[in-house]
PDBQT receptor file of N, H, CA, C and O in Angstrom, charges set to zero:
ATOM      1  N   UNK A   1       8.756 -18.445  -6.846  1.00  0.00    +0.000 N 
ATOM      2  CA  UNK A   1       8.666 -17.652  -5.649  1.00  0.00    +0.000 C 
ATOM      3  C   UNK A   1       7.440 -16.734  -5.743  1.00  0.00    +0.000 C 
ATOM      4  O   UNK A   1       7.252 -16.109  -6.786  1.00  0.00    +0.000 OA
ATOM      5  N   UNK A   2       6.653 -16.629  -4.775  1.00  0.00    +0.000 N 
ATOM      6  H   UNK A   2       6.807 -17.137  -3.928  1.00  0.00    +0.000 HD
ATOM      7  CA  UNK A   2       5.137 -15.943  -4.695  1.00  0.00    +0.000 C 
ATOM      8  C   UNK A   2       5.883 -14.139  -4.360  1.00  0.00    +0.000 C 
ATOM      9  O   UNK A   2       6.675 -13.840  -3.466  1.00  0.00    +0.000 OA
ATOM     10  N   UNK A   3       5.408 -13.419  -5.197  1.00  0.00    +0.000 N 
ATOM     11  H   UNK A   3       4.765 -13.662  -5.923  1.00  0.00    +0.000 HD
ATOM     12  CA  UNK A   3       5.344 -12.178  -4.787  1.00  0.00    +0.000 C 
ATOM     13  C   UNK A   3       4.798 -11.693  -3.533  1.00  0.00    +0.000 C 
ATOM     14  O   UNK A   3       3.640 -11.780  -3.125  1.00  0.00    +0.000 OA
ATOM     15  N   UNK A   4       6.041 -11.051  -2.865  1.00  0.00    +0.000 N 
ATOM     16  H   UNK A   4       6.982 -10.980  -3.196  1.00  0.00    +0.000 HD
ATOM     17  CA  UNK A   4       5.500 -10.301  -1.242  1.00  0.00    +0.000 C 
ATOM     18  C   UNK A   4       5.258  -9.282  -1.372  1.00  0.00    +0.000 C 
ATOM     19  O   UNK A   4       4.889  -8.934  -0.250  1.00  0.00    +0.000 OA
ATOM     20  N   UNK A   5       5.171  -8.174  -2.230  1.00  0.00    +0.000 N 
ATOM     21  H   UNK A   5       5.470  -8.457  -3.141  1.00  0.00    +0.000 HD
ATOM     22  CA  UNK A   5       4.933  -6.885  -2.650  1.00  0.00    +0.000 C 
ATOM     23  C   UNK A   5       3.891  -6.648  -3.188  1.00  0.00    +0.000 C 
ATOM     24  O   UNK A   5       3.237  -7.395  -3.916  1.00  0.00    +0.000 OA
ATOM     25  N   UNK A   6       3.570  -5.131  -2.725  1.00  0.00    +0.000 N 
ATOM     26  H   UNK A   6       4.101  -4.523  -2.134  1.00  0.00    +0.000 HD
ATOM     27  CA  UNK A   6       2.800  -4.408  -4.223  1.00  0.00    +0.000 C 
ATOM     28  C   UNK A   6       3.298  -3.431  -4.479  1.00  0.00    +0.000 C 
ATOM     29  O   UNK A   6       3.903  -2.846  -3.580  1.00  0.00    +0.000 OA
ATOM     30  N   UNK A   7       3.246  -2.892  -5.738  1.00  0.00    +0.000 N 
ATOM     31  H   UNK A   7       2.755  -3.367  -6.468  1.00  0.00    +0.000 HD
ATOM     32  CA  UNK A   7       3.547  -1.679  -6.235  1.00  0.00    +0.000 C 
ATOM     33  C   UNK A   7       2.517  -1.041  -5.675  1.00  0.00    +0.000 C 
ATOM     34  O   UNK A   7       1.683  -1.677  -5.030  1.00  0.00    +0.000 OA
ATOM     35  N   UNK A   8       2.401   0.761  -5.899  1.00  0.00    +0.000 N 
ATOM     36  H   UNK A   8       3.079   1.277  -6.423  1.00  0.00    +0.000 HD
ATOM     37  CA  UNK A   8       1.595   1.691  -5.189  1.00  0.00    +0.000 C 
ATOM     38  C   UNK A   8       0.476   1.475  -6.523  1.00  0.00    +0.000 C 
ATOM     39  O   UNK A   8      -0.614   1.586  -5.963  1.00  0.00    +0.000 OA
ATOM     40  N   UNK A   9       0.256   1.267  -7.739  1.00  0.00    +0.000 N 
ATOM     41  H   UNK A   9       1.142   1.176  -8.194  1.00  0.00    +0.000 HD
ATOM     42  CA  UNK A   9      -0.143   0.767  -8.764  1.00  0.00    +0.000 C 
ATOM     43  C   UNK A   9      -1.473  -0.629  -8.234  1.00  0.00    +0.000 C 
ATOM     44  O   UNK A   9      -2.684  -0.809  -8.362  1.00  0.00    +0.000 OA
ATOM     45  N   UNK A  10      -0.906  -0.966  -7.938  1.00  0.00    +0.000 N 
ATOM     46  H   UNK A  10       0.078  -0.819  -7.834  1.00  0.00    +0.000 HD
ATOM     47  CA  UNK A  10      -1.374  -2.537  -7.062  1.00  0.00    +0.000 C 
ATOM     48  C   UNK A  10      -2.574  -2.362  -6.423  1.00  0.00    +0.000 C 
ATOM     49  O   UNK A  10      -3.789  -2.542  -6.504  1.00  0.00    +0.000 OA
ATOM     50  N   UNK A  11      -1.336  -1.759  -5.491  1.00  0.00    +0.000 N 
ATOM     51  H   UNK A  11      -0.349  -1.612  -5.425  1.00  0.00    +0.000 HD
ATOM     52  CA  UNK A  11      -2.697  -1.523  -4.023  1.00  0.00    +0.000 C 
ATOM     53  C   UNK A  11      -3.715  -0.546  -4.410  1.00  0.00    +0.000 C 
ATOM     54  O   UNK A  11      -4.757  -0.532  -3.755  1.00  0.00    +0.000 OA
ATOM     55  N   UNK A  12      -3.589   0.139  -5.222  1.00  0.00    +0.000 N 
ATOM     56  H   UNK A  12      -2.742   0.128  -5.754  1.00  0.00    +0.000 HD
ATOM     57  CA  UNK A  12      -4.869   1.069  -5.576  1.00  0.00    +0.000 C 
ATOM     58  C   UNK A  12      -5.450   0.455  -5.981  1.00  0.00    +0.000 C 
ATOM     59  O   UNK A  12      -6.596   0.764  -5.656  1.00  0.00    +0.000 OA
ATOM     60  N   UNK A  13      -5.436  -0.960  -7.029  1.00  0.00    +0.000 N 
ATOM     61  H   UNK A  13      -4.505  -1.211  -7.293  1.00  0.00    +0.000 HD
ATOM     62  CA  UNK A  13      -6.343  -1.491  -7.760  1.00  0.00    +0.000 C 
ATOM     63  C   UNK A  13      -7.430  -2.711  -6.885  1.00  0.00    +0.000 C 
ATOM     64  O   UNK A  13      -8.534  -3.205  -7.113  1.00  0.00    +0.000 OA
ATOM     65  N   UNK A  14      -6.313  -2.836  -5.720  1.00  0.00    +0.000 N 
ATOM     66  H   UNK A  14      -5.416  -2.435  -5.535  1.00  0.00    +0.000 HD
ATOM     67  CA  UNK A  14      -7.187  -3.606  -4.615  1.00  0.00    +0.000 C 
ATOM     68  C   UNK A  14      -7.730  -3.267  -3.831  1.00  0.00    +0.000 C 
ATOM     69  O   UNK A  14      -8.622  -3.820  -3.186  1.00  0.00    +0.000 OA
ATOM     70  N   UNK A  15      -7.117  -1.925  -3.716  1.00  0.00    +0.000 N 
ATOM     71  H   UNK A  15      -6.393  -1.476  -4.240  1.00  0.00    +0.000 HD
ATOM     72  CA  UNK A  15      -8.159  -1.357  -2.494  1.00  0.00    +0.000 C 
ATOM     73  C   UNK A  15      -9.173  -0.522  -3.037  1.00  0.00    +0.000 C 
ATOM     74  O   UNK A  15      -9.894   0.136  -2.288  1.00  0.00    +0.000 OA
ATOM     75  N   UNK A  16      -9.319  -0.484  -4.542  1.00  0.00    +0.000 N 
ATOM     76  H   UNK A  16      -8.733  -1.019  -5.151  1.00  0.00    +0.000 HD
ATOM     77  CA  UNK A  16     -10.540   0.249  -5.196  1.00  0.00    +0.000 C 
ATOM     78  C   UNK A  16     -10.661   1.580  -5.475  1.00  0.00    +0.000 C 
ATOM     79  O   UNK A  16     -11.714   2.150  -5.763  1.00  0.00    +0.000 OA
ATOM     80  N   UNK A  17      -9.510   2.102  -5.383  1.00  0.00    +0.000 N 
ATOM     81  H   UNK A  17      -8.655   1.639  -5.149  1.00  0.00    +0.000 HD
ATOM     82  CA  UNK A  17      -8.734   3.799  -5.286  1.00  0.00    +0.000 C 
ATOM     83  C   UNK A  17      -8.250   4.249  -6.502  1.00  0.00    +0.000 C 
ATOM     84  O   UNK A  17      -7.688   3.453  -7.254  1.00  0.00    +0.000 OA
ATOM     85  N   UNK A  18      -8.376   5.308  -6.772  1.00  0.00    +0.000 N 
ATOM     86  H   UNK A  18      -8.833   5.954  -6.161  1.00  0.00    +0.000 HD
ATOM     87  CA  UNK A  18      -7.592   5.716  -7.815  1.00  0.00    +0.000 C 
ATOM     88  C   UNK A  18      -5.772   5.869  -7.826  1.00  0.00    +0.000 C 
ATOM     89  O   UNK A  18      -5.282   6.142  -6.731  1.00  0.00    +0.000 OA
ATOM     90  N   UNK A  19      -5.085   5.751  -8.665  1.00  0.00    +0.000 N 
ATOM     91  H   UNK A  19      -5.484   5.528  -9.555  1.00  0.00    +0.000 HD
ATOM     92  CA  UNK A  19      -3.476   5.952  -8.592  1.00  0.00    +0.000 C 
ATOM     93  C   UNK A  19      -2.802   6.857  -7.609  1.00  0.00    +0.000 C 
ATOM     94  O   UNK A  19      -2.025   6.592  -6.692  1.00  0.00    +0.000 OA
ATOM     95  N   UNK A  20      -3.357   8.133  -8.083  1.00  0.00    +0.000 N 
ATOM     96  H   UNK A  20      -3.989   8.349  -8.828  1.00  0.00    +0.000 HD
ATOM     97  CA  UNK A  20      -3.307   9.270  -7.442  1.00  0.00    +0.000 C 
ATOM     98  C   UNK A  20      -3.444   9.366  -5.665  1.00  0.00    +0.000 C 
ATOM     99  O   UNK A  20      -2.643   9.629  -4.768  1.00  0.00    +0.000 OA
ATOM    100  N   UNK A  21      -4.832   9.019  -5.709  1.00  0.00    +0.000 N 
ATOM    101  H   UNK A  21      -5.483   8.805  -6.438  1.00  0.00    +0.000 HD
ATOM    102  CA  UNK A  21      -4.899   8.660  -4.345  1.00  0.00    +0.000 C 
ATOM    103  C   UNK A  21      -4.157   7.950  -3.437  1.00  0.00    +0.000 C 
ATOM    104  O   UNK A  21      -3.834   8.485  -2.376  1.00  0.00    +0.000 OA
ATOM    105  N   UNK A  22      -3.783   6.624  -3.741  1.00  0.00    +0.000 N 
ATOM    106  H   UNK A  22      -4.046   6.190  -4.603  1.00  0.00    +0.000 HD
ATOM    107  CA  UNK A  22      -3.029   6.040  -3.239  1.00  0.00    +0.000 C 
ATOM    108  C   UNK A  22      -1.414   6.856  -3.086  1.00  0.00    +0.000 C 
ATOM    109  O   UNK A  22      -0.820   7.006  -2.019  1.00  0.00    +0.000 OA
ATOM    110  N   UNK A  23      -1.034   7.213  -4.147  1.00  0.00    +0.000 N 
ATOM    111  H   UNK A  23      -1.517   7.092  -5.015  1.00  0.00    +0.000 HD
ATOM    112  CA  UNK A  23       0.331   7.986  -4.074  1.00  0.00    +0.000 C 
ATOM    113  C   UNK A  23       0.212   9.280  -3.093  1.00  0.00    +0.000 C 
ATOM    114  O   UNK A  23       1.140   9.985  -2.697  1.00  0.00    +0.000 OA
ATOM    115  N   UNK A  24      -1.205   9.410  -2.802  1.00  0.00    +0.000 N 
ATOM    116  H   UNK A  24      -1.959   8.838  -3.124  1.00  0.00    +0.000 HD
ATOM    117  CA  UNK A  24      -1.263  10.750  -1.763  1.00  0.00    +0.000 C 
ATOM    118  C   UNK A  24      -1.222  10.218  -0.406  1.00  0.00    +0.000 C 
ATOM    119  O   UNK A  24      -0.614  10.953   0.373  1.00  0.00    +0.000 OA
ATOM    120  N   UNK A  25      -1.712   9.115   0.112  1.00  0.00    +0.000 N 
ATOM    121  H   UNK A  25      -2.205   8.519  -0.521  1.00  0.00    +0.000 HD
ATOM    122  CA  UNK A  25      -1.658   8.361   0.959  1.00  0.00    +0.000 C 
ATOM    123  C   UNK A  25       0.067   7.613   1.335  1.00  0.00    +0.000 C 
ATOM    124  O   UNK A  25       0.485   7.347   2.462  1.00  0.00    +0.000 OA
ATOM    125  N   UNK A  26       0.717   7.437   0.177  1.00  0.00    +0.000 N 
ATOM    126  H   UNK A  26       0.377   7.653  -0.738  1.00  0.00    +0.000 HD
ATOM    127  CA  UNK A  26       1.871   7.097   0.266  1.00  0.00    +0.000 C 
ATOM    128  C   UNK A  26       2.501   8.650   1.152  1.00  0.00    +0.000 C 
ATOM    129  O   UNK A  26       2.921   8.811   2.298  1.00  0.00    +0.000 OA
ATOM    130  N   UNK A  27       2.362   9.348   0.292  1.00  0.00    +0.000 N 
ATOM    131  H   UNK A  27       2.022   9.217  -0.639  1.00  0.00    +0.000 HD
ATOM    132  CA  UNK A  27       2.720  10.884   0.533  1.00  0.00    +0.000 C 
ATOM    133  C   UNK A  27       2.850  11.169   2.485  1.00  0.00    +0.000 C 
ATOM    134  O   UNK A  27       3.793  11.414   3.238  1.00  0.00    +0.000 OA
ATOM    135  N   UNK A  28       1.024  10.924   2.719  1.00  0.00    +0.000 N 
ATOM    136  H   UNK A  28       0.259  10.725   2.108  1.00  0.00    +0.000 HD
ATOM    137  CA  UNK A  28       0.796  11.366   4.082  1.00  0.00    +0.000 C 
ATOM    138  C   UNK A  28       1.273  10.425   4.870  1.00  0.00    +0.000 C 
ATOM    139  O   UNK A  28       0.863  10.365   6.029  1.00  0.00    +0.000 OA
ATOM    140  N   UNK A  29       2.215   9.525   4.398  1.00  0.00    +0.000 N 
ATOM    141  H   UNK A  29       2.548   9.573   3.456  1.00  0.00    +0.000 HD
ATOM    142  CA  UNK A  29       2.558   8.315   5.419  1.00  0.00    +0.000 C 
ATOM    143  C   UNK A  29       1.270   7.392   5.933  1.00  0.00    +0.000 C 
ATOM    144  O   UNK A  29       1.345   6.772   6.993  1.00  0.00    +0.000 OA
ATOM    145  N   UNK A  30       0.216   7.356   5.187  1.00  0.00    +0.000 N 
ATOM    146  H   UNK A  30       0.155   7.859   4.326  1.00  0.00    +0.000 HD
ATOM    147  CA  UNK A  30      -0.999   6.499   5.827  1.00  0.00    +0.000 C 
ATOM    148  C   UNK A  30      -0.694   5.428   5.227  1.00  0.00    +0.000 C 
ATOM    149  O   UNK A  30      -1.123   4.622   6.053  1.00  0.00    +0.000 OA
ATOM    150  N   UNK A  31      -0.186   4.688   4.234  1.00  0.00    +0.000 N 
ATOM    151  H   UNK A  31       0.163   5.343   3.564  1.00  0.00    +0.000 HD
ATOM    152  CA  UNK A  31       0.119   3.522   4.095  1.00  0.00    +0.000 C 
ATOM    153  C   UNK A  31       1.234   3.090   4.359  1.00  0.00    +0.000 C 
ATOM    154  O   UNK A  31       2.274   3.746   4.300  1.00  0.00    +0.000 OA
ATOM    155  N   UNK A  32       1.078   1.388   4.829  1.00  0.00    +0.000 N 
ATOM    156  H   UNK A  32       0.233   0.855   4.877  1.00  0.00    +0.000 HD
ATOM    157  CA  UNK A  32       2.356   0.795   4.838  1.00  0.00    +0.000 C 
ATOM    158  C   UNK A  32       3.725   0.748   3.582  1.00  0.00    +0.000 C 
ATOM    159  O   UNK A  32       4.008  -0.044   2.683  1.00  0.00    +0.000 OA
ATOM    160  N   UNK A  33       4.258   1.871   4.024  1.00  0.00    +0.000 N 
ATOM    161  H   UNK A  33       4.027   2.514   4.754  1.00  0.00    +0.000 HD
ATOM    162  CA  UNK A  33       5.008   1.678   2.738  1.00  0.00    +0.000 C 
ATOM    163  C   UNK A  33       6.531   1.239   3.131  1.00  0.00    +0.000 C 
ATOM    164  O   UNK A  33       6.987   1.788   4.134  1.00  0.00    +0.000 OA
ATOM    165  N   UNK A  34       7.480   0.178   2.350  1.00  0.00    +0.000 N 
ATOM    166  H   UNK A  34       7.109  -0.268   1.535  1.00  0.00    +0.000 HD
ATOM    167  CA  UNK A  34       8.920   0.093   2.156  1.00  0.00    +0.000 C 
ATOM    168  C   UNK A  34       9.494   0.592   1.128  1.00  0.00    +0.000 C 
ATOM    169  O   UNK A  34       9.025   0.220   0.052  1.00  0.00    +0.000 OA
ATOM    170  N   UNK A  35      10.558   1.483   1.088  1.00  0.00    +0.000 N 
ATOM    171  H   UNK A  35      10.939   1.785   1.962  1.00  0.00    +0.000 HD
ATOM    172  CA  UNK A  35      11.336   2.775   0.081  1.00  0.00    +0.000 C 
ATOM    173  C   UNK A  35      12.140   1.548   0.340  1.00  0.00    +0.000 C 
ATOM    174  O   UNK A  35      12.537   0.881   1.296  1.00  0.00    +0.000 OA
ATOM    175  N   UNK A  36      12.216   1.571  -1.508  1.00  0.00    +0.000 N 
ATOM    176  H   UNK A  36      11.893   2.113  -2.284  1.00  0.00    +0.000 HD
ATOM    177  CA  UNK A  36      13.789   0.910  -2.045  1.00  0.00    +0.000 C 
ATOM    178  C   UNK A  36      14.214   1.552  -2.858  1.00  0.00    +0.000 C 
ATOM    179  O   UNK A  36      13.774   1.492  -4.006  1.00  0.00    +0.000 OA
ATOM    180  N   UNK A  37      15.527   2.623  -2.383  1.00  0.00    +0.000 N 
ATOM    181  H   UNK A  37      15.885   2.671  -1.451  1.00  0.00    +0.000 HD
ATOM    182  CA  UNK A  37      15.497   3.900  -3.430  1.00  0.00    +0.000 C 
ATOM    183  C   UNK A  37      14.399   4.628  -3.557  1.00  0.00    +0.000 C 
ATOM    184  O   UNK A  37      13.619   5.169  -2.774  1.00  0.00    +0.000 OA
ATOM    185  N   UNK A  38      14.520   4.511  -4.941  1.00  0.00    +0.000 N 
ATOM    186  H   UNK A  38      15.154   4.071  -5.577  1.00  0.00    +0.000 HD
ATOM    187  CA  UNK A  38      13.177   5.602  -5.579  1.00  0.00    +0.000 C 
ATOM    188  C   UNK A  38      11.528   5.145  -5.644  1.00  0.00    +0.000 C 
ATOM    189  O   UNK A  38      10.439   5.670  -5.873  1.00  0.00    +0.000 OA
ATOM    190  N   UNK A  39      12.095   3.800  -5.284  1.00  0.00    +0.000 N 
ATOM    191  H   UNK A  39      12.980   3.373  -5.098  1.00  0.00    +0.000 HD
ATOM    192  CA  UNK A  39      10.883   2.735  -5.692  1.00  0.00    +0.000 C 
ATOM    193  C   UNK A  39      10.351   2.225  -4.113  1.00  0.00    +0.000 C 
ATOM    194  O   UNK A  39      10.951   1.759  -3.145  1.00  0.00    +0.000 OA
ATOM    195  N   UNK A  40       8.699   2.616  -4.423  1.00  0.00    +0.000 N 
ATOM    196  H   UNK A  40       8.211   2.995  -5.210  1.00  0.00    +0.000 HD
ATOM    197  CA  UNK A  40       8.189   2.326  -3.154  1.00  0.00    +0.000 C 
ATOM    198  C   UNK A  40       7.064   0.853  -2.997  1.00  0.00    +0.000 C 
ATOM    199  O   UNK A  40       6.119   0.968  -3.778  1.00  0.00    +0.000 OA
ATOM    200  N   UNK A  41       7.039   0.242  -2.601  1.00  0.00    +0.000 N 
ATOM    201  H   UNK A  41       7.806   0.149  -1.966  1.00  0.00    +0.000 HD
ATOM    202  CA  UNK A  41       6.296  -1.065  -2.227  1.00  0.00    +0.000 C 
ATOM    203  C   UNK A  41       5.606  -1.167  -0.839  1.00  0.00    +0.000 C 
ATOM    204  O   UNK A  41       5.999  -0.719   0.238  1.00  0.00    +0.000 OA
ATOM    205  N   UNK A  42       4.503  -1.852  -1.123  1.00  0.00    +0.000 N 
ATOM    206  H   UNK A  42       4.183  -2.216  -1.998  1.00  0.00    +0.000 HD
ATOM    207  CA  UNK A  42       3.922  -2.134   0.205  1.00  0.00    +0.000 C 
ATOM    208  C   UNK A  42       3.568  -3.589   0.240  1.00  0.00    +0.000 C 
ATOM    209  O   UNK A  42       2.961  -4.181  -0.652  1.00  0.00    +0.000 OA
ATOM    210  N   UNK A  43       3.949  -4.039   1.211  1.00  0.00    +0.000 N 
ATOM    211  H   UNK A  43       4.442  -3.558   1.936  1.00  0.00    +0.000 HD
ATOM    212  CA  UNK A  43       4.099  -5.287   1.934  1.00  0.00    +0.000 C 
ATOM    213  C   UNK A  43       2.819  -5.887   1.842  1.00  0.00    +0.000 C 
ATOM    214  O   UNK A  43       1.975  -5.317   2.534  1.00  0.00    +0.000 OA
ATOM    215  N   UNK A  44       2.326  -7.094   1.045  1.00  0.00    +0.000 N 
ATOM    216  H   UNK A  44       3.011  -7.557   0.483  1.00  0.00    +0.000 HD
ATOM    217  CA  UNK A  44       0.956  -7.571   1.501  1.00  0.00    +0.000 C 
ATOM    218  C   UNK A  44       0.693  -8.127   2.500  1.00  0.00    +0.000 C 
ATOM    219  O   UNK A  44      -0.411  -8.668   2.435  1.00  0.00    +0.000 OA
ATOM    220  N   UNK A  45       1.173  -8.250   3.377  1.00  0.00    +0.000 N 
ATOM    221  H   UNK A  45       2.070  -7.811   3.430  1.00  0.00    +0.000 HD
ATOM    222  CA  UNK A  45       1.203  -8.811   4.976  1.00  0.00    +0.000 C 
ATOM    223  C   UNK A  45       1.064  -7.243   5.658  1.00  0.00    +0.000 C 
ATOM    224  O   UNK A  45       0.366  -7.168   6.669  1.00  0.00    +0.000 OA
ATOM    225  N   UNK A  46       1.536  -6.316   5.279  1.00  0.00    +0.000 N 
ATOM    226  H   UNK A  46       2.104  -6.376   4.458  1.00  0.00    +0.000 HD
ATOM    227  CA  UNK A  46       1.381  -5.474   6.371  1.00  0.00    +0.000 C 
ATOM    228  C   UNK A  46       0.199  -4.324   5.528  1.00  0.00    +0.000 C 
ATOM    229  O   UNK A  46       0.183  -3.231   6.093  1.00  0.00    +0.000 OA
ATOM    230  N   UNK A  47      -0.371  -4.381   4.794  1.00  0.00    +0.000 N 
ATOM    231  H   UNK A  47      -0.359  -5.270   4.336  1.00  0.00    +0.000 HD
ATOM    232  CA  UNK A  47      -1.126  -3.957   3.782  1.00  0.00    +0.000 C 
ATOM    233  C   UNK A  47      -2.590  -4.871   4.716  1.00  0.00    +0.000 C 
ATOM    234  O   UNK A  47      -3.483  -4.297   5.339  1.00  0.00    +0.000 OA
ATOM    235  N   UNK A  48      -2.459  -6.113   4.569  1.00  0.00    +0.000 N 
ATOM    236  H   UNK A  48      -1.734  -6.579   4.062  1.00  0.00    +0.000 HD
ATOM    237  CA  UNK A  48      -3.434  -6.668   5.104  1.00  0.00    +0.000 C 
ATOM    238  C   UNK A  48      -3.664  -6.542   6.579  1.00  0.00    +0.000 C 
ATOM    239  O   UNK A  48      -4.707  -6.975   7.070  1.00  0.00    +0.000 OA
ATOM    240  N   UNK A  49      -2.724  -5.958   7.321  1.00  0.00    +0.000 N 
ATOM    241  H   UNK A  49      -1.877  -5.607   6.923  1.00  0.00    +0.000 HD
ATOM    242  CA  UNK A  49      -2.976  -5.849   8.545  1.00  0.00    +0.000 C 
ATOM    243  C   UNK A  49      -3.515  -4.356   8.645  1.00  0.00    +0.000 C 
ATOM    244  O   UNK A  49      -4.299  -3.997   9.524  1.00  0.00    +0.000 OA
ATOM    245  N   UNK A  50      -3.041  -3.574   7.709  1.00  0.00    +0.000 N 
ATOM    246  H   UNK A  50      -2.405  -3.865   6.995  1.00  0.00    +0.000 HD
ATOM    247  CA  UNK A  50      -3.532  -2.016   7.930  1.00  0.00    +0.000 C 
ATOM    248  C   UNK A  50      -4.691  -1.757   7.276  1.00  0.00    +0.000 C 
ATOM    249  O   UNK A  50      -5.151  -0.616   7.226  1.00  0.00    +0.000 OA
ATOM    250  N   UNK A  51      -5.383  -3.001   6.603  1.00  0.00    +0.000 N 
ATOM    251  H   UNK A  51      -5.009  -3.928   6.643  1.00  0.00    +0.000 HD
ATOM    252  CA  UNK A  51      -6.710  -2.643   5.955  1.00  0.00    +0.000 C 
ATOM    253  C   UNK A  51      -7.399  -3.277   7.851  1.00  0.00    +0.000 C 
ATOM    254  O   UNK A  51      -8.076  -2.523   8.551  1.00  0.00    +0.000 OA
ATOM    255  N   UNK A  52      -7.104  -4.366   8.189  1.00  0.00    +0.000 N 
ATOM    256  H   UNK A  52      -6.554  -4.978   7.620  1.00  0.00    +0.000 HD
ATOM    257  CA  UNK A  52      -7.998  -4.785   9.531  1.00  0.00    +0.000 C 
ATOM    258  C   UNK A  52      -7.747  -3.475  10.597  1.00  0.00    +0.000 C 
ATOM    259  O   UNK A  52      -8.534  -3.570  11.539  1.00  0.00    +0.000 OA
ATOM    260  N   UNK A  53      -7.089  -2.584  10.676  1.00  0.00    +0.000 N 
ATOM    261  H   UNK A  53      -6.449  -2.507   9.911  1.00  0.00    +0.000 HD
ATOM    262  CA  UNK A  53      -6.793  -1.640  11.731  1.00  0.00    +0.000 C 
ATOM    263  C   UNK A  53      -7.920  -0.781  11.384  1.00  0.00    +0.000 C 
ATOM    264  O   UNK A  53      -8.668  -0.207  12.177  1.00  0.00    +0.000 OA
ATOM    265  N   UNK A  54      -7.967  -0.752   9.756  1.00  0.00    +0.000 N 
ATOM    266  H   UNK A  54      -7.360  -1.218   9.112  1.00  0.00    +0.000 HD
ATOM    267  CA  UNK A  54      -9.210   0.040   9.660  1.00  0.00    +0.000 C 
ATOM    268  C   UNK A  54     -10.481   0.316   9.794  1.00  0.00    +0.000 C 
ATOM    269  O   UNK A  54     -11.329   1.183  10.006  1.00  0.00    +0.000 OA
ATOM    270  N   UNK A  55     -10.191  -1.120   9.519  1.00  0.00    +0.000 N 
ATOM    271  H   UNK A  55      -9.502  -1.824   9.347  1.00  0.00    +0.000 HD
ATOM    272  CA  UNK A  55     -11.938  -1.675   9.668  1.00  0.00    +0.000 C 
ATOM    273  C   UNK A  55     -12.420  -1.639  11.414  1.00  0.00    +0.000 C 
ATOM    274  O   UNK A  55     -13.605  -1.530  11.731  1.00  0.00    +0.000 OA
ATOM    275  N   UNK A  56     -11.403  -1.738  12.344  1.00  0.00    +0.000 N 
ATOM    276  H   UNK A  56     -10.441  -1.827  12.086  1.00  0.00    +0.000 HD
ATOM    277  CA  UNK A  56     -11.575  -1.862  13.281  1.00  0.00    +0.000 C 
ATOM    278  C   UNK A  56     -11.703  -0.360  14.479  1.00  0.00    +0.000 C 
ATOM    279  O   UNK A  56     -12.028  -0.255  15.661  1.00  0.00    +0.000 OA
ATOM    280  N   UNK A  57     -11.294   0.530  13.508  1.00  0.00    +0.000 N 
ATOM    281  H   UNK A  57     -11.030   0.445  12.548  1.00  0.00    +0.000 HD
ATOM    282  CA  UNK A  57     -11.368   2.146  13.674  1.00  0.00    +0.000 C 
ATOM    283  C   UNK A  57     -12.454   2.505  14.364  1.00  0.00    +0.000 C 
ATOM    284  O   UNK A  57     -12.677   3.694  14.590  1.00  0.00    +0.000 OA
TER     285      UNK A  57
């Protein structure tokens, strides 16, 4: 089964960000994020759609 997730770990490393950053972005609600419990993930389908929203800013 192909992984549908990223950790907040992840997406920083793809989107070229530091940890921190990204977890501040989690914070301000600017990323797509899904809360499971304590544990937060972002969707690479909706990750990839919120990098094109950007670009399109």
């Amino acid at each position: 089964m192909k992984k549908m997730t990223y950790n907040v770990r992840e997406t920083a490393q793809i989107l070229g960000i530091s940890k921190s950053y990204a977890y501040e972005l989690v914070k301000e609600k600017k990323l797509p994020v899904l809360e499971l419990g304590k544990r937060r993930v972002v969707p690479k389908s909706a990750l990839k759609k919120w990098m094109q929203e950007q670009v399109n800013m």
